[in-house]
N, C-alpha and C positions, 0 to 999 in steps of 0.2 A: 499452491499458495502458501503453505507453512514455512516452505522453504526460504521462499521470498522475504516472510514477515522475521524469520530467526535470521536470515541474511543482511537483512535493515537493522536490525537491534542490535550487531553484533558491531556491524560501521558506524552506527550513530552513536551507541550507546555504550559500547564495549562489553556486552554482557547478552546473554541467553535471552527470551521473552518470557515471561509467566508464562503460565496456561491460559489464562483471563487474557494475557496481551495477543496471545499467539491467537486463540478464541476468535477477539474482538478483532484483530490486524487480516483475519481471513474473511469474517463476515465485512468488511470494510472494504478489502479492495474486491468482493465481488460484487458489492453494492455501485462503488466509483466504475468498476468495467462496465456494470448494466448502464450507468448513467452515461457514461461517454459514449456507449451504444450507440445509445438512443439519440443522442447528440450527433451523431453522425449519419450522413443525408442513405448510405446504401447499404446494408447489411452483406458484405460479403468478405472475404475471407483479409484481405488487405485492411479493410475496418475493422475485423476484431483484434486483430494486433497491435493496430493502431491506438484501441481502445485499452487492449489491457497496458501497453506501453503508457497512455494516458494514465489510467488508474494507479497503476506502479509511481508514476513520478508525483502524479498529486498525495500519495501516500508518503512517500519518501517527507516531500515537503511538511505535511502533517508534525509526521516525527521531528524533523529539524525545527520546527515552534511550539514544538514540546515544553513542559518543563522541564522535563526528564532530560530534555538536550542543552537547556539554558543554564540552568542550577547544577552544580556539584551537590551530593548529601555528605 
């Protein structure tokens, strides 16, 4: 998951994550995986990829209505 969140921050943002960012961006999408889980009618192995692919792109999204994506400092 770290990998993924400095992966995202690097494409949207042009720069490294915090600690706090990389922290929060991990507890996040394993929160979004659980939830699109559950959202999904059969737990097997096609659904959890489904789901982390879910979790990944609703995170992506996250980040692109960021501040941090809309505003220059």
């Amino acid at each position: 998951l770290q990998s993924w969140v400095t992966q995202i921050y690097w494409i949207a943002l042009s720069r490294p994550p915090t600690d706090e960012e990389t922290l929060l961006g991990k507890k996040s999408l394993q929160t979004l995986e659980d939830l699109w889980r559950q959202n999904l009618s059969k737990a097997n192995s096609a659904n959890l990829d489904k789901a982390r692919h879910q979790a990944l792109s609703t995170y992506c999204h996250v980040i692109l209505n960021s501040a941090a994506f809309l505003y220059i400092d």
